[in-house]
C-alpha positions as CSV (number, residue, x, y, z in Angstrom):
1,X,19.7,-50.2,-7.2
2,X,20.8,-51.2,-3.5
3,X,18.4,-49.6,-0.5
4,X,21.5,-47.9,-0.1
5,X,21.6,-46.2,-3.2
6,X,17.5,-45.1,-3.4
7,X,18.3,-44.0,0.3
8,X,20.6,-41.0,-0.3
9,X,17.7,-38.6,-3.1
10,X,15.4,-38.5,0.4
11,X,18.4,-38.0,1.9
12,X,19.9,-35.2,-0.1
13,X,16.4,-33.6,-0.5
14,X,15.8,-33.8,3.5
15,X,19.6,-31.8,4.1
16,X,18.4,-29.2,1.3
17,X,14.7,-28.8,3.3
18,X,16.4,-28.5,6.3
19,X,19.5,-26.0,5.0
20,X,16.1,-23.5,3.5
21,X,14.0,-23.6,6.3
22,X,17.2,-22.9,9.0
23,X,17.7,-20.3,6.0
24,X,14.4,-18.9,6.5
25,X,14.2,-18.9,10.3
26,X,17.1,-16.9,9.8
27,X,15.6,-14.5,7.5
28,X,12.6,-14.5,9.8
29,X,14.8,-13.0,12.6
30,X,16.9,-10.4,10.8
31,X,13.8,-9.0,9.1
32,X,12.5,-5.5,10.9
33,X,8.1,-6.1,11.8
34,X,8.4,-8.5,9.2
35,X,10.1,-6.1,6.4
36,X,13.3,-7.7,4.5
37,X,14.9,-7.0,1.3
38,X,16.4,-9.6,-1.2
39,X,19.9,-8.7,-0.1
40,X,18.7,-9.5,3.9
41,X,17.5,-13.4,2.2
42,X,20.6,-13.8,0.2
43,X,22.7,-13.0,3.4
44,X,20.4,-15.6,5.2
45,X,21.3,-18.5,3.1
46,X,18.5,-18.3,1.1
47,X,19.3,-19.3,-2.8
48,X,18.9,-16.9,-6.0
49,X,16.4,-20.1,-7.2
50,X,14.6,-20.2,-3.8
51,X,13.9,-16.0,-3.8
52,X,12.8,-16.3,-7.5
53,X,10.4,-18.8,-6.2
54,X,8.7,-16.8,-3.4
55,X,8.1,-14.3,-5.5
56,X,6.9,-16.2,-8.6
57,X,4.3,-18.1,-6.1
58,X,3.2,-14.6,-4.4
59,X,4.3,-15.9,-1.0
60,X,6.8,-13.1,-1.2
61,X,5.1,-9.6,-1.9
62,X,6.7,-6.4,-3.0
63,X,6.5,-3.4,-0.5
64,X,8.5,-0.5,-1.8
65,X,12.3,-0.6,-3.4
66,X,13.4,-3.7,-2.3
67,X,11.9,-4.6,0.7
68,X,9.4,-7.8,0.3
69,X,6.7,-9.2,2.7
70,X,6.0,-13.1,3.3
71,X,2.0,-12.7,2.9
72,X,2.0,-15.8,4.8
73,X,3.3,-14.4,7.7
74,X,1.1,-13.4,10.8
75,X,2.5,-9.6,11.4
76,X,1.3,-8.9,7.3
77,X,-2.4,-8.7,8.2
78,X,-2.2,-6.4,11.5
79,X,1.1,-4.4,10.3
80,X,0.0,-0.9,9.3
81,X,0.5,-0.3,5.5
82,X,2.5,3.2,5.9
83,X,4.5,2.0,8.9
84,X,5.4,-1.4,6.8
85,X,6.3,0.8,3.5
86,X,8.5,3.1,6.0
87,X,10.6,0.5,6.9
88,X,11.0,-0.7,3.4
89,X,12.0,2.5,2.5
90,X,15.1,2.5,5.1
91,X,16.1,-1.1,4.0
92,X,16.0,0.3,1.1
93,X,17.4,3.8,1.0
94,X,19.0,3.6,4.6
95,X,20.7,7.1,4.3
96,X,17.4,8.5,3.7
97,X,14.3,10.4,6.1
98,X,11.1,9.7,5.6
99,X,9.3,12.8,4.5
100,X,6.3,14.8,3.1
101,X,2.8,12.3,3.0
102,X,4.7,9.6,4.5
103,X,6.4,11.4,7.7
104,X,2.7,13.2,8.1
105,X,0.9,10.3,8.4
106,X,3.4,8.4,10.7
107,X,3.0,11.6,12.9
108,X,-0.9,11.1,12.6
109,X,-1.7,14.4,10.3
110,X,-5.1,14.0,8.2
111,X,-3.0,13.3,5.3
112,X,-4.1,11.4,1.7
113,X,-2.1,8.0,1.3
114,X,-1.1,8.2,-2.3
115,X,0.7,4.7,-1.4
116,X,4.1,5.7,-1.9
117,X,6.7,6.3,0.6
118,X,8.4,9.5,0.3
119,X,12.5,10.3,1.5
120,X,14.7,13.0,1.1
121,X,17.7,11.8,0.1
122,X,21.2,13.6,0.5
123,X,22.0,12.8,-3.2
124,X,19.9,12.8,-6.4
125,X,18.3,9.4,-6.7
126,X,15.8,8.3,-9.2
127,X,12.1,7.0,-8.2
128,X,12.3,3.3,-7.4
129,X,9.2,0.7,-6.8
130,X,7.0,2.8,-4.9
131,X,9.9,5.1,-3.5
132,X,9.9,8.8,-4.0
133,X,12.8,10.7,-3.5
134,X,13.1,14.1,-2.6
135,X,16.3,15.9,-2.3
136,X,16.7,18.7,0.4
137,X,18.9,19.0,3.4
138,X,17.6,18.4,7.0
139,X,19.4,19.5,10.1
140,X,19.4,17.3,12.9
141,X,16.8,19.2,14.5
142,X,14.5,18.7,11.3
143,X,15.0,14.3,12.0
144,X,13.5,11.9,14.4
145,X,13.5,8.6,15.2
146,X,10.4,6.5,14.9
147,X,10.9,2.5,15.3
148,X,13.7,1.5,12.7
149,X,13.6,4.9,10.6
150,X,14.2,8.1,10.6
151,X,11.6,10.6,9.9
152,X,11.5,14.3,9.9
153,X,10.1,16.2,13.0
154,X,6.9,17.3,13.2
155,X,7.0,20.7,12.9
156,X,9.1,20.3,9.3
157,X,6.8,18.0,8.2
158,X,4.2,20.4,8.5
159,X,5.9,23.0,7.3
160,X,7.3,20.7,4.5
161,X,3.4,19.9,3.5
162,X,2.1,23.3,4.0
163,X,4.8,24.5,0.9
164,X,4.1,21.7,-1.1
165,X,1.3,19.9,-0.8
166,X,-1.9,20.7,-2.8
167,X,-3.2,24.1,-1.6
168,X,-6.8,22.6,-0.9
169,X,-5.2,20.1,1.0
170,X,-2.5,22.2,3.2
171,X,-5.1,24.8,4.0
172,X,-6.7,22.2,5.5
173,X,-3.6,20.7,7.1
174,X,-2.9,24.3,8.5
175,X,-6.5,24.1,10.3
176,X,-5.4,21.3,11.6
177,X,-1.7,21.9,13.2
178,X,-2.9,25.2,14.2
179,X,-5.5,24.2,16.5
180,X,-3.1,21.4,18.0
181,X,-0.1,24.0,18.2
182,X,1.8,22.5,16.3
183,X,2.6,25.5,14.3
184,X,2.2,29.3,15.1
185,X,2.0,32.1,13.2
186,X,5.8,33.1,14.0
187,X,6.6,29.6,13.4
188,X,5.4,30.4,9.3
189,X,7.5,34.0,9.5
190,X,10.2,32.0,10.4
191,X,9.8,29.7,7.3
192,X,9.5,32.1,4.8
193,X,13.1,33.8,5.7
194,X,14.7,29.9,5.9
195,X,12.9,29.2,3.2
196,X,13.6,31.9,0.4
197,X,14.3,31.1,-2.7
198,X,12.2,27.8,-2.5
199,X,9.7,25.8,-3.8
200,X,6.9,26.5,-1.9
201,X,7.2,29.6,-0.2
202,X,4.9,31.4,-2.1
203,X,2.4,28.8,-0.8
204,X,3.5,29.6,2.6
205,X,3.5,33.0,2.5
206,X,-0.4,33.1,0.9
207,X,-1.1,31.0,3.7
208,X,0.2,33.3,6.7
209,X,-1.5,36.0,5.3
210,X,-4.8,34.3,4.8
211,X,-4.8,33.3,8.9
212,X,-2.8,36.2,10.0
213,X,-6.2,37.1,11.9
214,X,-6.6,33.9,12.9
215,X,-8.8,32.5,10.6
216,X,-8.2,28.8,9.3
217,X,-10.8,28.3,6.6
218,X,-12.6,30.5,4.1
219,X,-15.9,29.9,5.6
220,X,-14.2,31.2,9.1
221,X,-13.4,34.3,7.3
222,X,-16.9,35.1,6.0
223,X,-17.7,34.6,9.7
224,X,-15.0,37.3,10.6
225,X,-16.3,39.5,7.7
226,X,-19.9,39.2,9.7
227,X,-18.6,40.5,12.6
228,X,-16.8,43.3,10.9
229,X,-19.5,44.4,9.0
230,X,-22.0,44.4,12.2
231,X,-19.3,46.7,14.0
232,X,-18.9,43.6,16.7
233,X,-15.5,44.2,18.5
234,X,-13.4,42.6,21.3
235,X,-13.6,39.3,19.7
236,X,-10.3,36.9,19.4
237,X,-10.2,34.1,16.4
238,X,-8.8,30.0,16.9
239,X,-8.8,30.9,21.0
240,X,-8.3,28.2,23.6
241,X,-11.1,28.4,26.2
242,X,-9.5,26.6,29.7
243,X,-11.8,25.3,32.4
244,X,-10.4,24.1,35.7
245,X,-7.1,24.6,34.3
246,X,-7.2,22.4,31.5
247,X,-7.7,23.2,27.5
248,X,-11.8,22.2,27.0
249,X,-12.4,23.4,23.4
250,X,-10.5,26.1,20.7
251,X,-13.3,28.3,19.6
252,X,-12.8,29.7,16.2
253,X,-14.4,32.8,17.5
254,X,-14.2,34.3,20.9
255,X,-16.2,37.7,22.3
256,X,-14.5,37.8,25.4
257,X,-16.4,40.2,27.6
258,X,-19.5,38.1,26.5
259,X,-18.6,34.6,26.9
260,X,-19.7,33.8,23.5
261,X,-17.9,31.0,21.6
262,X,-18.7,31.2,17.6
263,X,-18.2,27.7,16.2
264,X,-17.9,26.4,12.7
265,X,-19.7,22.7,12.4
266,X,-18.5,20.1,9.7
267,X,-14.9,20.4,9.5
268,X,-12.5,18.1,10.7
269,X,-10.3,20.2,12.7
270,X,-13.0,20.4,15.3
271,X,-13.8,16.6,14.9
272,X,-13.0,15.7,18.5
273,X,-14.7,18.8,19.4
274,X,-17.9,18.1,17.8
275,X,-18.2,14.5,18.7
276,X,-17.7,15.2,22.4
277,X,-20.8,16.5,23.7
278,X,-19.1,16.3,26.8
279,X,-17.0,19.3,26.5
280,X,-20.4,21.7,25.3
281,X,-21.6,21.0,29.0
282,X,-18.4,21.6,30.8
283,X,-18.3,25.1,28.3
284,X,-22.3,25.7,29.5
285,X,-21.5,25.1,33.2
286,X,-18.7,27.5,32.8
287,X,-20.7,30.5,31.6
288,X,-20.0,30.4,28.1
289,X,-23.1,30.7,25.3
290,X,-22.1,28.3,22.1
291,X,-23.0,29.2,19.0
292,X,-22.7,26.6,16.1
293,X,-23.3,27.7,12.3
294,X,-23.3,25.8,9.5
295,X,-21.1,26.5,6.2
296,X,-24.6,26.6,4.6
297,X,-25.8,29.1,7.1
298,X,-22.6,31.1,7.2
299,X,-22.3,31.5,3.1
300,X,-26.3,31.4,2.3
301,X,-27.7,33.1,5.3
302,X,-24.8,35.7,7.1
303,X,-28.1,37.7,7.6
304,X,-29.3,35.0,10.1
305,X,-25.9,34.4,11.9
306,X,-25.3,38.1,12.3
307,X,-29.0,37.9,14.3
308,X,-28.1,35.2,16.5
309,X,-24.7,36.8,17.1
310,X,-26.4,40.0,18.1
311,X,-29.1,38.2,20.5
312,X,-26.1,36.5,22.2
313,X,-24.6,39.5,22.6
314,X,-27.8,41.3,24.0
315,X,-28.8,38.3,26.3
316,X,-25.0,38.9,27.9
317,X,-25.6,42.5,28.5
318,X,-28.8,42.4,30.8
């Protein structure tokens, strides 16, 4: 065999390493925070052979649908899973919105991951990889726009989870949006009569009458059944207390001629509340008398949080 002829193999092999890795660096720049689907490497340049490979090896790793990750690649190990599976989802199912678990936690609601990405869909698909469809119509006001995808709003998110979610877990979601404002009472009348006919609206109805007083948790209404049954009056439940103009705390209980705040300790939709000690100081300084009750203490003891209620209420009246 001439040099010639043992030449052109290194040759040949050389073109094909550099044809895959211009392939790649194309793939590298079409694909969204590192998401891409088969289809996106194929249009690259990438072979059938060369894919099959990457995902043999585990180089390549399945998000949701279609949509693949290099596990070699920086972005994989800082990317957030929910965000990364999002965006597979619209590779994927670009005529979808992200919705239910998935749109809550992109918009930061104390959600569970079950590790799926959920999308309404404007026509019946089936599950796929990971993907979960879910077939309602949106208006435009119900979608917005985060990143590459499209995601229902806020508000119909919760509302979306409040109907359908768990009802352990969405009457702890309702805590939650309701003492951020994200949802008011008329926002849940509202639902029901948009809503009728539904899945979930019997869920969303339970739940508007449940807080209708302004109560977000059973142990809050054993607290409002204290106060009833010691003849207390003039108090206002889930109230914003302002201080120098600005929002300081939400008490779950207010007596307003008294400047007493009734809190419940140990639930997460006073989280920020309770870890800022902060804010108690600003609340003292202001004239207000805090008192914090345990769930214990509230369901073992009402006897002993009525007393302390009372004393409050006694100390404000000298």
């Amino acid at each position: 065999m001439t040099p010639e002829a043992r030449r052109r193999p290194r040759h040949a092999a050389a073109m094909e390493r550099r044809v895959r890795e211009a392939a790649e660096e194309r793939l590298r720049r079409a694909a969204v925070v590192g998401v891409f689907t088969a289809r996106m490497a194929s249009e690259a340049g990438l072979t059938r052979g060369a894919i099959r490979r990457k995902v043999a090896s585990g180089q390549w790793v399945r998000l949701v649908g279609t949509a693949y990750v290099d596990a070699t690649a920086p972005e994989r190990t800082v990317m957030d899973p929910v965000r990364q599976r999002a965006i597979g989802a619209a590779l994927t199912w670009p005529e979808g919105v992200l919705c239910l678990r998935t749109a809550a936690l992109l918009h930061g609601m104390p959600i569970h991951d079950d590790g799926h990405a959920h999308v309404a869909t404007p026509v019946r698909r089936r599950g796929s990889r990971g993907l979960v469809p879910h077939l309602f119509g949106l208006d435009d006001n119900d979608i917005s726009r985060m990143l590459s995808f499209r995601v229902t709003s806020r508000r119909r998110t919760a509302l979306d989870c409040l109907a359908l979610l768990p009802y352990g877990e969405a009457e702890r979601l309702m805590a939650w949006v309701r003492t951020r404002d994200i949802l008011r009472l008329a926002d849940l009348s509202d639902a029901l009569t948009e809503r009728r006919g539904r899945p979930g609206v019997a869920q969303l109805r339970h739940l508007l009458v449940v807080t209708r007083r302004g109560a977000l948790s059973e142990v809050e209404r054993r607290v409002h059944r204290i106060l009833d049954e010691a003849g207390i009056t003039g108090w206002v439940a889930n109230q914003r207390i302002v201080v120098g103009g600005r929002v300081v705390a939400r008490a779950d209980v207010l007596i307003t001629a008294a400047s007493v705040i009734i809190e419940v300790d140990g639930r997460a939709a006073h989280a920020d509340f309770e870890a800022d000690r902060e804010r108690l100081n600003v609340l003292t300084l202001a004239g207000y008398v805090v008192l914090r009750f345990t769930w214990r203490q509230i369901v073992d003891s009402p006897w002993y949080v009525r007393e302390q209620i009372e004393a409050a209420l006694r100390r404000a009246a000298r």
